[in-house]
N, C-alpha and C positions, 0 to 999 in steps of 0.2 A: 658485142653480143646482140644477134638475133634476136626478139621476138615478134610474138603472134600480133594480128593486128587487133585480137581481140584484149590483149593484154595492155596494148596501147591506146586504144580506147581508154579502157581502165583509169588507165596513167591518166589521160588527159583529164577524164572529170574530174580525177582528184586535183589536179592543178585547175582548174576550172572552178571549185569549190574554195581551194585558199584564198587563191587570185579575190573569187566574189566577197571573202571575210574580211580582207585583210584591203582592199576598197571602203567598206562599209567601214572599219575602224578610221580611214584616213577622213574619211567624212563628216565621222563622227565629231559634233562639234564638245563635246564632251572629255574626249581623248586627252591623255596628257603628252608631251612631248616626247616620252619617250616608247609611250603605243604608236605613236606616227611616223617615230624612228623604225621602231621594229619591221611597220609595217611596209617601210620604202621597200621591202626585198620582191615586190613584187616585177618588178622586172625581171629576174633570176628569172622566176617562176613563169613571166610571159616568152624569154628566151627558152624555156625548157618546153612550155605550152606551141610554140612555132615548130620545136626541131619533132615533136609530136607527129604535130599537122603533117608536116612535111613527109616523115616516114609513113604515115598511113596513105598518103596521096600517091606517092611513089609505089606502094607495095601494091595497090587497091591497082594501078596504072600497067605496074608487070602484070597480073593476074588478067585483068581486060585483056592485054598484047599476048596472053599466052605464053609468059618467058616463064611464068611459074606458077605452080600446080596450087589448087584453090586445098587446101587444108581445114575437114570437117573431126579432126580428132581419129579418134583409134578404130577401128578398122574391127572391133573384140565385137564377135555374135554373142550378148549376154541372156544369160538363159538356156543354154545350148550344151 
């Protein structure tokens, strides 16, 4: 499934947000072994953070080349 590049954005800071939580617990010299267990899943989250990237680069790349129509929402004269 499709989405918007603004939705993707979205995505990404929230994975941009764990990612920075869930670092800051591995550092933590405090942490117990099994907060530093939990917290290895950040990879997952930088594999899901890359395939992001990738999508917005791509989509951002058609829209420059013209192969696809730039998308500002709905088209509704409100008030009208």
């Amino acid at each position: 499934m499709k989405i918007t590049i603004g939705a993707a954005m979205d995505k990404l800071s929230i994975v941009n947000i764990k990612i920075f939580f869930l670092e800051n617990v591995k550092r933590d010299k405090n942490a117990s072994d099994k907060e530093i267990a939990d917290a290895t899943k950040t990879n997952v989250l930088n594999s899901e953070r890359n395939a992001l990237i990738d999508y917005i680069d791509l989509t951002l790349n058609e829209i420059a080349e013209g192969k696809k129509q730039k998308l500002f929402g709905s088209n509704k004269s409100y008030g009208k």
